[in-house]
C-alpha positions as CSV (number, residue, x, y, z in Angstrom):
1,X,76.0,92.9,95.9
2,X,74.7,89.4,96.3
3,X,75.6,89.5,100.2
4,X,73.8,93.0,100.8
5,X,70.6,91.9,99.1
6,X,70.6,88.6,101.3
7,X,71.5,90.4,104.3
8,X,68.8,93.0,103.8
9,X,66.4,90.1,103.2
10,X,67.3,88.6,106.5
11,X,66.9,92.0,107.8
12,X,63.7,92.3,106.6
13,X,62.8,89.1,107.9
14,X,63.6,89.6,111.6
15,X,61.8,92.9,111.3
16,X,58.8,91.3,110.4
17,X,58.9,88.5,112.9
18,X,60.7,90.6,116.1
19,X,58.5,93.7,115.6
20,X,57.4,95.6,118.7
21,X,55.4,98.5,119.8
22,X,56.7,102.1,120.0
23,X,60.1,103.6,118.5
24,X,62.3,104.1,121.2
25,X,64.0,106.7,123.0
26,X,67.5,105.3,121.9
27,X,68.5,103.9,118.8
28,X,71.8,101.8,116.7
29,X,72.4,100.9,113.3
30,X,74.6,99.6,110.8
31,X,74.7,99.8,107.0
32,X,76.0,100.3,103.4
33,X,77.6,103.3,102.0
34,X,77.7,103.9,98.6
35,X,79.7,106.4,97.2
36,X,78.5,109.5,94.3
37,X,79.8,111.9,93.4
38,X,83.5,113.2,93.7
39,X,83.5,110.4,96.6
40,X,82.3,107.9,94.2
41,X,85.1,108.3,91.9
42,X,87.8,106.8,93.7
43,X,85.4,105.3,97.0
44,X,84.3,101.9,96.9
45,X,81.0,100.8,98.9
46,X,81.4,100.5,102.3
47,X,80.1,100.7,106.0
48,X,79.1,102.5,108.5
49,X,77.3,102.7,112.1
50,X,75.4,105.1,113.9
51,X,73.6,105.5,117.1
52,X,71.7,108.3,118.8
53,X,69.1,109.8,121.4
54,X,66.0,111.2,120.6
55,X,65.8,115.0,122.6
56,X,62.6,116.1,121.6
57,X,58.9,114.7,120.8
58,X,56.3,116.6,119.4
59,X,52.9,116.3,121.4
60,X,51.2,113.9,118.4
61,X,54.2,112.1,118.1
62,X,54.9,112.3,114.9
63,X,57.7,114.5,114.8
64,X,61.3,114.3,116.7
65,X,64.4,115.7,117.0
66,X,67.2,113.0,117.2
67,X,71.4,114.2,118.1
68,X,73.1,110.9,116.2
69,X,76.6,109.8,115.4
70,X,78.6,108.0,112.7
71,X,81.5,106.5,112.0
72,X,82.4,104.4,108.6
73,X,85.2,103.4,106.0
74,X,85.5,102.9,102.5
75,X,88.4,101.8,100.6
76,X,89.9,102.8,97.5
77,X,89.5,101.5,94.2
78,X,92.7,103.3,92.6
79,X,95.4,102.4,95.2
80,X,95.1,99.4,97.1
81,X,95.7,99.9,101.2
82,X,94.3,103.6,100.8
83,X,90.9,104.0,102.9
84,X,88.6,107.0,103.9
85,X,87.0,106.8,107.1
86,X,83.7,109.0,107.7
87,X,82.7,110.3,110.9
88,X,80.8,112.9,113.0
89,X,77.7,114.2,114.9
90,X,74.4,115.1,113.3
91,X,70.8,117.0,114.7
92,X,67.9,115.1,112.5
93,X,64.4,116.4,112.8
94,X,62.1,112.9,111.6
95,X,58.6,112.5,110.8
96,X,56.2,110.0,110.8
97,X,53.6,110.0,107.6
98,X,51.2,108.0,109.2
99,X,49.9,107.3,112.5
100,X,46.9,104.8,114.2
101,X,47.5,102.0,115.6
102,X,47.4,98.9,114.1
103,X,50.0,100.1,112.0
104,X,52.4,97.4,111.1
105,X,55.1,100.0,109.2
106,X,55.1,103.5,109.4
107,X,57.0,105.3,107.1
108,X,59.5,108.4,108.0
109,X,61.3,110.9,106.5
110,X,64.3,112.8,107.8
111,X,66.2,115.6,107.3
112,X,69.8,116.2,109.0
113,X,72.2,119.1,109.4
114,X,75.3,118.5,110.9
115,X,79.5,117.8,110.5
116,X,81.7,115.4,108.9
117,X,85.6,114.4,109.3
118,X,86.9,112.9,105.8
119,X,90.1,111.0,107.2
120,X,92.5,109.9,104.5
121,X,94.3,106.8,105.3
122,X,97.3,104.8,102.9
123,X,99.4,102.3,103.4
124,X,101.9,104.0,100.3
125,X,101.8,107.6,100.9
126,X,101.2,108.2,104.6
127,X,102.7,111.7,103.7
128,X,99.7,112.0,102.4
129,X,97.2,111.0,105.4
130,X,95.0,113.2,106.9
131,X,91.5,114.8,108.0
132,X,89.5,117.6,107.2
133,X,86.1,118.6,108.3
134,X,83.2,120.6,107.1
135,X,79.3,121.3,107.5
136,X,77.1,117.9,106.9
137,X,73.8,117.8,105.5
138,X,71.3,114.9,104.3
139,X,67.6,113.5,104.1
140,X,65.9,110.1,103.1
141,X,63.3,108.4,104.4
142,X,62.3,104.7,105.8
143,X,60.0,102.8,107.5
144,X,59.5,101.5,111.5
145,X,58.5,98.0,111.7
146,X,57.8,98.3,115.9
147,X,61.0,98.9,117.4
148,X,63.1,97.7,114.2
149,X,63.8,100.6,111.4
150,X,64.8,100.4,108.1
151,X,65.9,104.1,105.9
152,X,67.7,105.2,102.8
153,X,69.5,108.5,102.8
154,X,71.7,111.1,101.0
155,X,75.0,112.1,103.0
156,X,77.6,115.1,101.8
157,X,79.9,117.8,103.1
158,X,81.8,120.2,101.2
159,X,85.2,119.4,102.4
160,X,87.9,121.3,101.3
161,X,86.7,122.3,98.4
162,X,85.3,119.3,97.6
163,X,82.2,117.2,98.0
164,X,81.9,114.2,100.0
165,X,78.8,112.3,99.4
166,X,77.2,109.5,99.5
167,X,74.2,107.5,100.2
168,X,73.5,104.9,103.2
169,X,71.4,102.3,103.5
170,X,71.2,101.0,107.4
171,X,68.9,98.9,109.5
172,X,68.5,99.2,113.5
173,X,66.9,99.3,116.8
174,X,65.5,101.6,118.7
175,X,64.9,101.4,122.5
């Protein structure tokens, strides 16, 4: 816990120092996952990246439609060598609460709709391993700091009868 609090302060930092103008067509990240739920009884925290492309800008600017991708892992608490990996494709309609310029944050939030692959992975049971998919859904929010992002959101799919959830915490770049 120690390392993601000084990481995210060092995150911060850069953001404050590197900012730049406008958000970016494009954008990458990386962050913490941290499991609830059904996922959170056997999950521990873990990682995951994303990228995507914005496809559509509302005339103001304060609104856009982004098509983004993830991939992650977490391991497991109850059997060591097991993991779950996370992935799949998301549409996420953002919008900016406040606009001028001058601005040296503006705050987001974000809503996304989309699917995700639960892919069971042990080093024991492989007879066990395996994927299954289902409909994805989130939201959260953030902030821009220029070019430089910073958001908290809710993840889950009902997969297999069962919910995988969690929530991310990530930090990127647009461009």
């Amino acid at each position: 816990m120690r390392r993601l609090v000084i990481g995210a302060s060092t995150l911060a930092a850069a953001f404050v120092l590197g900012a730049a103008p406008a958000h970016g067509q494009f954008f990458v990240g990386i962050g913490a996952t941290l499991p609830t739920g059904d996922y959170g009884e056997f999950a521990e925290t873990g990682w995951m990246a994303t990228a995507g492309v914005r496809v559509w800008q509302s005339p103001n600017d304060r609104a856009g439609l982004w098509a983004e991708g993830f991939y992650g892992s977490n391991t497991h608490s109850d059997i060591d060598g097991d993991k779950t990996n996370l992935y799949g494709g998301l549409a996420s309609v953002g919008f900016d609460l406040t606009t001028g310029a001058g601005m040296t944050a503006t705050p987001y939030l974000l809503g996304s709709v989309g699917y995700m692959v639960h892919q069971y992975k042990s080093d024991l049971f492989s007879e066990f391993e395996g994927s299954d998919g289902g409909i994805a859904f989130g939201g959260g929010g953030g902030f821009y700091l220029g070019r430089f992002w910073l958001d908290a959101r809710y993840m889950a799919a009902s997969i297999d009868s069962e919910t995988t959830s969690f929530i991310l915490v990530s930090a990127g770049v647009a461009f």
